[in-house]
C-alpha positions in Angstrom: 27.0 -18.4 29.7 25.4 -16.8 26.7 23.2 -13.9 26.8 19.5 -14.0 26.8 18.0 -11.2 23.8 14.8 -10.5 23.3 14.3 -9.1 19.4 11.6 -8.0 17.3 11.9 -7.7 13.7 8.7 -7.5 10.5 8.2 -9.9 8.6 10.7 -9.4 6.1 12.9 -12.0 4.0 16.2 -9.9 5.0 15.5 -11.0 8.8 14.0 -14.9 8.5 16.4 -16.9 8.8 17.6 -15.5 11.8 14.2 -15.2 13.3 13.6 -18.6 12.5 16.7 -19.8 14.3 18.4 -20.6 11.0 21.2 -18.0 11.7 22.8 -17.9 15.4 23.9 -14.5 16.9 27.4 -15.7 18.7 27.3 -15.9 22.9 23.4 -15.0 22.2 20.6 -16.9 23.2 17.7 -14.8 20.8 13.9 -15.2 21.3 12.5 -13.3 18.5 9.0 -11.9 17.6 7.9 -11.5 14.1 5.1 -8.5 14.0 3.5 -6.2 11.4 5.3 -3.3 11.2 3.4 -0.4 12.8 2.3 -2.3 15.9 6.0 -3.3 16.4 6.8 0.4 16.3 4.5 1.6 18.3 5.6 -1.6 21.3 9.2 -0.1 21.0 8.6 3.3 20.9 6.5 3.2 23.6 7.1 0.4 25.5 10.6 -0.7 24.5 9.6 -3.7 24.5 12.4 -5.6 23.1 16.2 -5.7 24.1 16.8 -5.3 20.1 14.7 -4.2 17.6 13.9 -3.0 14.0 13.8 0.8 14.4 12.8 3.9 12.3 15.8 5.3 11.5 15.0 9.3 11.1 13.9 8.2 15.1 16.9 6.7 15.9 18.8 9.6 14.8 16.9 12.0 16.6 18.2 10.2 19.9 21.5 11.9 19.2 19.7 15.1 20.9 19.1 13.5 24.0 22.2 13.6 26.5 22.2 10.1 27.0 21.0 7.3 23.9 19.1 4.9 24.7 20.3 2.7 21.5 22.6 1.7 19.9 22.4 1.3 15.8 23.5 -1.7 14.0 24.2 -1.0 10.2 22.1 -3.0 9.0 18.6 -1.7 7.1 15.9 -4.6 6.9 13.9 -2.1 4.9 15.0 0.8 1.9 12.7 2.1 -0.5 13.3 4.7 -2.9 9.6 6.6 -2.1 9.0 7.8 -5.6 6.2 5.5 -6.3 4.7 6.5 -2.8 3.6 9.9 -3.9 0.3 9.9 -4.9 -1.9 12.7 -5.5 -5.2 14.1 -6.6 -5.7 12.9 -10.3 -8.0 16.4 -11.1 -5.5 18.5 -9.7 -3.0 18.7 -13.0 0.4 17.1 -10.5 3.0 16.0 -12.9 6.0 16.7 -10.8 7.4 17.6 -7.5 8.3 21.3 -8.4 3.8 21.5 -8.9 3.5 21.0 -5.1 4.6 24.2 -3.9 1.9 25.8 -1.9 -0.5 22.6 -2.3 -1.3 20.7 0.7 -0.2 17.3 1.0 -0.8 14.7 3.5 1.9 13.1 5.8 1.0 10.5 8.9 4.0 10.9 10.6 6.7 14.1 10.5 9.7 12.2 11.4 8.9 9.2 8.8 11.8 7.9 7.5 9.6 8.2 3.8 8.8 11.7 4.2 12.4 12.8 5.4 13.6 11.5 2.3 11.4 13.0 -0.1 11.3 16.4 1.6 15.3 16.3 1.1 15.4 14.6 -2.0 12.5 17.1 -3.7 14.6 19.8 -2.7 17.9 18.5 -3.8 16.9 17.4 -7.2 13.1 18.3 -8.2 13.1 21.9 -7.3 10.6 21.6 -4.1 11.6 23.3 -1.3 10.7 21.5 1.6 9.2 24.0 3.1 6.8 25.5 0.4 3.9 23.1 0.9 1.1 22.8 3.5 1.4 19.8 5.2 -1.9 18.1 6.5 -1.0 15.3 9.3 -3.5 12.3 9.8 -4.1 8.7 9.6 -3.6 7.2 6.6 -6.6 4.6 6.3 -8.5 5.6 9.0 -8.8 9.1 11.5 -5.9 9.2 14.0 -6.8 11.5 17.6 -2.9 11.4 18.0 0.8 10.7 17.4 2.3 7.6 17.8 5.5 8.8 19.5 6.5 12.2 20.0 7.1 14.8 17.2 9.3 17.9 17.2 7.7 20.0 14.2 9.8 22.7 12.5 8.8 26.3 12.8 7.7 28.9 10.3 6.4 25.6 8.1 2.2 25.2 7.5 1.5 22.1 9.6 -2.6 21.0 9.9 -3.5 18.3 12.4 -6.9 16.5 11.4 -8.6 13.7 13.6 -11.7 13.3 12.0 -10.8 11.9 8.8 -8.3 9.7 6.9 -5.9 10.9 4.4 -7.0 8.5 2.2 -10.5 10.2 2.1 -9.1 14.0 2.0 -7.2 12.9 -1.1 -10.0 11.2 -3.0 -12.2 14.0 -2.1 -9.5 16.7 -3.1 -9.0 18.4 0.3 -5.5 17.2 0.1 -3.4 17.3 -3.5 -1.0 14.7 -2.6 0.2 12.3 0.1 3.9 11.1 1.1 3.6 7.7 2.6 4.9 4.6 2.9 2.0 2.6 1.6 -0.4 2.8 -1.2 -4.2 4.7 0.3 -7.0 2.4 0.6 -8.7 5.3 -2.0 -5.8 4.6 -4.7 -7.5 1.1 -5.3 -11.2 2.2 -4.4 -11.0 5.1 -6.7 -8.4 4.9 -9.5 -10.3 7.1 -11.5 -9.5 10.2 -8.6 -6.2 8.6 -7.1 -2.7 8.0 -9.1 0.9 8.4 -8.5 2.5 11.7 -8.8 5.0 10.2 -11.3 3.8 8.4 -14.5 7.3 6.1 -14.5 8.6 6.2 -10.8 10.4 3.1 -11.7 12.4 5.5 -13.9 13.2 8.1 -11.9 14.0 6.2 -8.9 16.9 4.6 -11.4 17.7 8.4 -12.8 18.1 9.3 -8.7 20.1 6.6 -7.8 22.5 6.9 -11.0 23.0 10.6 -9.9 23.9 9.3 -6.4 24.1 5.9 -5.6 21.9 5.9 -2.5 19.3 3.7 -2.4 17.5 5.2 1.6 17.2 3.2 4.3 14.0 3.5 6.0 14.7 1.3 9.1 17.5 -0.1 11.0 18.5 -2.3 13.8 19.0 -1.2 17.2 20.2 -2.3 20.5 19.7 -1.0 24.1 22.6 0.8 24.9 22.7 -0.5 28.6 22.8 -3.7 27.6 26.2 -2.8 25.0 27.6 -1.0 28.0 27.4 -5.0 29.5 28.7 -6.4 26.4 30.5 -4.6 23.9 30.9 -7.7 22.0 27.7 -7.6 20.7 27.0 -5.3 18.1 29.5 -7.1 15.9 27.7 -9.8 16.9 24.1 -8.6 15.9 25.7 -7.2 12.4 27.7 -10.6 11.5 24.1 -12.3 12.4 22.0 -9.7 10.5 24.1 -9.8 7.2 24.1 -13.3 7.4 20.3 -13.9 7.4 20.1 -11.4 4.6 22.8 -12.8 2.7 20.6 -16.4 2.7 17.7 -14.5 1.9 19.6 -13.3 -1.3 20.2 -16.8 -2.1 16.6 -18.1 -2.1 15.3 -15.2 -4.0 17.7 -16.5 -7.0 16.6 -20.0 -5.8 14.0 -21.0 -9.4 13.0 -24.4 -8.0 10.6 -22.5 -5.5 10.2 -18.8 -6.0 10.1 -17.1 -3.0 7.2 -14.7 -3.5 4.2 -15.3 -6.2 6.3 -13.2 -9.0 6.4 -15.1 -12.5 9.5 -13.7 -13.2 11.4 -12.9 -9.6 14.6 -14.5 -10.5 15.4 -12.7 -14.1 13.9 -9.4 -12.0 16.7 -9.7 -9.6 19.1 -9.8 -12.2 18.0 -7.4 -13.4 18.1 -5.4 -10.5 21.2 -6.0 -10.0 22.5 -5.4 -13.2 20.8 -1.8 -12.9 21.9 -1.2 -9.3 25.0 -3.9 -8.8 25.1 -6.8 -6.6 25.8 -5.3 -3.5 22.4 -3.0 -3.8 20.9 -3.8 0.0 24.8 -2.9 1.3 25.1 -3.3 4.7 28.0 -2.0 7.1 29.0 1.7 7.5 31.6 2.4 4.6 29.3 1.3 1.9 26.5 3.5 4.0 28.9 6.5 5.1 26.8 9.1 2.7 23.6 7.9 3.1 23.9 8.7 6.5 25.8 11.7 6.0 22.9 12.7 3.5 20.2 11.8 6.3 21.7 13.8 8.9 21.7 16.9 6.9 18.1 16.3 5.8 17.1 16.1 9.7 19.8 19.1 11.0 17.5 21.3 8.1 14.5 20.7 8.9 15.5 20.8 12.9 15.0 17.6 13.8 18.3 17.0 14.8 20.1 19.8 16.0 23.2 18.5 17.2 26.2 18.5 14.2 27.2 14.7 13.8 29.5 12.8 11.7 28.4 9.4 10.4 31.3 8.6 12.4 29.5 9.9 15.5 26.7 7.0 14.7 28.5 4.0 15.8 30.7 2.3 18.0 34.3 1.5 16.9 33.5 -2.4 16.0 31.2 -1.2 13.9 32.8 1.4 12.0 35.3 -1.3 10.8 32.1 -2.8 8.6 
């Protein structure tokens, strides 16, 4: 008898082929939903909607506070972004670098955003920006928000503004913010490129500098399971990840595939060499050896800014059939 899994996933090429049936998940029998990111979240975080699901992973380790957690994490990351080009900031206010917004207030949806974990720590790390130096202005994005979409733990001692009445988008085109971490472009950056730009003139280029110096490339999301259902089944998480990898590992393939490209760029297949002549072939790694410091790096990101407060090993992250990957 195999068992029944519900699992919600984006639309991303990394998870097709298994969402489309194309990859099996051994003993599983999977009925998969495909949704736009946010509204997914806010089903699972809310909801739980699903028995598996694509999950923010900054939220998914802050479970590790809670006595009990309610998923388990799969090491696989259907999204990573390196942020850098998802600074953008106030073109009058004179923003060349990271180290020019101390003390300036800049614009974050969501605390525990995987985006803005990242480039708090990173900022500090390597640009000179203490994380907590600037004011931080919390909103919607596109459009005013009256509240969060899951529950926030905010650190004390840093300047945190809550606005409902307008957009982020808006305060930064109007200069009532200086710069916004996100993890998409403002509507205002298209509406008004003559107000809105990127805080970096060559992000590509740093992004490259960064990972050179460290050889992360974050994770923003990963894969999670309800931990009941593991307790059931502890064959499963290998399960998921063999599944997971596999799907990606196709979607690899079509991206070098030249008869059809993939997605509407002229020049996708000499791209992806290129990427992975800058980054290697193994860029999107998967598993937890390859992944070992990212996560160690994310957990001390979180543990500063108090997000997490309990002292973890990557180790602690996963079960045993997992830490074999």
């Amino acid at each position: 008898m195999t068992l029944h899994l519900t699992i919600g996933v984006s639309d991303c090429d990394r998870a097709r082929a298994l969402a489309e049936g194309r990859v099996p998940i051994a003993g599983v029998t999977a009925e998969t939903t495909v949704m736009p990111l946010q509204p997914l979240f806010n089903l699972q975080m809310m909801q739980h909607r699903f028995d598996c699901c694509e999950f923010p992973i900054a939220t998914w380790l802050r479970h590790f506070d809670r006595p009990q957690q309610d998923y388990v994490g799969i090491p696989v990351f259907p999204s990573r972004h390196f942020r850098f080009s998802c600074v953008f900031v106030n073109k009058a206010k004179g923003l060349t670098k990271p180290a020019n917004l101390a003390g300036r207030r800049i614009g974050t949806m969501v605390w525990d955003m995987a985006a803005a974990v990242w480039l708090r720590g990173i900022f500090e790390d390597h640009y000179g920006l203490p994380w907590r130096s600037p004011i931080y202005v919390n909103a919607g994005l596109n459009e005013p928000r009256a509240g969060e979409d899951h529950p926030q733990k905010y650190p004390e001692g840093v300047a945190i503004e809550h606005v409902t009445d307008r957009s982020l988008s808006e305060m930064l085109e109007s200069g009532e913010i200086d710069a916004l971490y996100t993890a998409r472009a403002p509507d205002s950056f298209f509406s008004a490129p003559d107000k809105v730009g990127r805080l970096f003139a060559d992000p590509m280029a740093a992004e490259l500098d960064y990972f050179a110096r460290t050889r992360i490339f974050p994770p923003m999301h990963l894969i999670a399971v309800k931990r009941h259902i593991v307790d059931e089944n502890p064959w499963l998480p290998r399960a998921l990840f063999d599944a997971f990898v596999e799907s990606q590992r196709l979607a690899r393939l079509r991206l070098h595939d030249s008869a059809t490209l993939a997605v509407g760029l002229p020049f996708l297949a000499q791209q992806l060499e290129e990427t992975e002549r800058l980054l290697g072939p193994a860029f999107w790694s998967t598993g937890f050896a390859a992944n070992r410091e990212v996560f160690a790096t994310l957990i001390r990101y979180l543990r500063a800014e108090g997000l997490l407060a309990r002292d973890l090993a990557p180790e602690d992250l996963f079960p045993a059939s997992l830490l074999e990957t």
